[in-house]
SEFI-192301 format. One record per residue (C-alpha): x, y, z. Coordinates in steps of 0.2 Angstrom, whole numbers, plus 5000, padded with zeros to 4 digits. Example, Ala and Ser with C-alpha at 12.3 -4.5 7.8 and 13.67 -1.06 7.14 Angstrom:
<nodes>
506249785039/506849955036/
</nodes>
This chain:
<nodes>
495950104937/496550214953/494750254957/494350064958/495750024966/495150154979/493550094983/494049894984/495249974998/494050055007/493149885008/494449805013/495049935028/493149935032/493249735035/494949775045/493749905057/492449745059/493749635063/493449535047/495249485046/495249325036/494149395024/494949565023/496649455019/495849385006/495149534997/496949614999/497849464989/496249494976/496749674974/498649654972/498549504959/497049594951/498049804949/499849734952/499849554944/501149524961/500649454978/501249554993/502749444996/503349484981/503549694986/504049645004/505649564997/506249704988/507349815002/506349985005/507850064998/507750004981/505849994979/505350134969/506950104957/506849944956/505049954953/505050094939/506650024930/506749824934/504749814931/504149964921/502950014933/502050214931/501750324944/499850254944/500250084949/501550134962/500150244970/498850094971/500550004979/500550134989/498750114994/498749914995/500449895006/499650045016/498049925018/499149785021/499949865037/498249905044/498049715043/499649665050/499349805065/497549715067/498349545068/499549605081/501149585070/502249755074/503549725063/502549685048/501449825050/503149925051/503949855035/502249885026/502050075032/503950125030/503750075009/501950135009/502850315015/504250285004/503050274989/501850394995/503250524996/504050474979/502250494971/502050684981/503750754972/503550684956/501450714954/501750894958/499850894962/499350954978/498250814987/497450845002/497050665006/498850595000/499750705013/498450655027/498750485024/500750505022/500650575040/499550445047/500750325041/502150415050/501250415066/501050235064/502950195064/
</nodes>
């Protein structure tokens, strides 16, 4: 499941490099209904604070759906940045790190690509 979450991301960040915005959107609210079975409003109203518990307790969600979260609300901010909306591209990247973070020190796997993309996110905000 992780692996095609993966690659429907990358098509998705590749429509946000073309500037396919609207189409990009739309692929992004396919992907969270389709791994998640939430739209991304749903994950933006939970405080950042209380994401991953609320997520793991309060929804039952594993440590493979919080790292395709991870990935989506990171996709998510590089759609809000490409629009030109700051703040939403802030929310999305601070829980995007948040669960990127949680996901690094409870995997105990060491993942090149997962610390790349924690400190992408990090120059972001």
């Amino acid at each position: 499941m992780i692996e095609m979450a993966a690659t429907m991301i990358a098509g998705i960040l590749g429509l946000i490099r073309k500037g396919e915005l609207d189409e990009a959107s739309r692929e992004l609210d396919i992907a969270f209904n389709n791994f998640l079975r939430e739209d991304s409003a749903f994950f933006q109203a939970i405080p950042e604070e209380e994401i991953t518990d609320r997520l793991l307790h309060d929804h039952n969600y594993t440590n493979g759906h919080l790292e395709i979260l991870a990935e989506l609300l990171n996709a998510e901010a590089e759609l809000e940045l490409a629009q030109g909306n700051r703040p939403g591209c802030l929310e999305f990247s601070r829980k995007s790190l948040i669960l990127f973070e949680f996901i690094d020190r409870e995997m105990k796997t060491y993942s090149p690509e997962r610390l790349e993309k924690m400190e992408t996110i990090r120059k972001r905000i």
